[in-house]
C-alpha positions in Angstrom: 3.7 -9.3 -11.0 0.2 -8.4 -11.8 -0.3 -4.8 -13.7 -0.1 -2.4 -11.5 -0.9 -3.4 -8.2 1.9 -6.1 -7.4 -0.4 -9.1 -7.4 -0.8 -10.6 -4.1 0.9 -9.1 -0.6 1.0 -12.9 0.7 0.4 -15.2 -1.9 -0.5 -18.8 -1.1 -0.6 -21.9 -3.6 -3.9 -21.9 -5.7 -4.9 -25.1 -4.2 -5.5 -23.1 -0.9 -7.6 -20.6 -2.4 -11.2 -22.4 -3.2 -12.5 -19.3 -4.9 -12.2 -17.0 -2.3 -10.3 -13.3 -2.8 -6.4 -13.5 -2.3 -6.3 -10.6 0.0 -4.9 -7.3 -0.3 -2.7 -6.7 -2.9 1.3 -5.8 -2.7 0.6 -2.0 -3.6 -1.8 -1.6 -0.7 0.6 -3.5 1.4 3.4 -1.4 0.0 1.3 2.3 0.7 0.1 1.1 4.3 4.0 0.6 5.3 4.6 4.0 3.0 2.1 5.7 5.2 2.8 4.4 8.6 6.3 6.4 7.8 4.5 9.6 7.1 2.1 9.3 9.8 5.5 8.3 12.2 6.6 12.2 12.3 4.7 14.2 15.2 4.4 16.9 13.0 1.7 14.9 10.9 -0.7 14.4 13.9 -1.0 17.9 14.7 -3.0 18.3 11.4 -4.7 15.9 10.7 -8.2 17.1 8.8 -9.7 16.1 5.1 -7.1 17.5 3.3 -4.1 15.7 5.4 -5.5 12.6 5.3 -6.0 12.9 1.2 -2.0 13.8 1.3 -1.3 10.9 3.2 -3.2 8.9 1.3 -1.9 10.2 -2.1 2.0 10.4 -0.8 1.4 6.7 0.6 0.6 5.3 -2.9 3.1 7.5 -4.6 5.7 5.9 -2.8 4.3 2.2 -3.1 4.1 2.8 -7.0 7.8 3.9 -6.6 8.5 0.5 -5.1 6.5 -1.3 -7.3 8.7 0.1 -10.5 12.3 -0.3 -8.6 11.4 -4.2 -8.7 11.4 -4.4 -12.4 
């Protein structure tokens, strides 16, 4: 696992790579399914202004660092 981010979301052999950037990483992954959740109760989307979307955002990568540190 890379630091904090998970390393890669899909990782693929080296020899595919040639360079290029391996995508997003397993802590954005992790925070876009955390926030999908949130967003999934009505009650979010009758708010939704600067200040929700900087919960959702925040919440979203609380819970993905949560995940990250139950798998070891």
């Amino acid at each position: 696992m890379t630091d904090k981010t998970g390393g890669a979301a899909f990782p693929i052999p080296a020899t595919e790579l040639h360079g290029t950037h391996t995508g997003m990483s397993l802590r954005d992954y992790l925070a876009a399914k955390a926030m999908q959740g949130i967003l999934a109760n009505p009650g979010q989307l009758d708010n939704v202004n600067d200040e929700a979307a900087k919960w959702v955002a925040r919440d979203a990568y609380t819970m993905a660092d949560a995940m990250l540190k139950a798998r070891g």
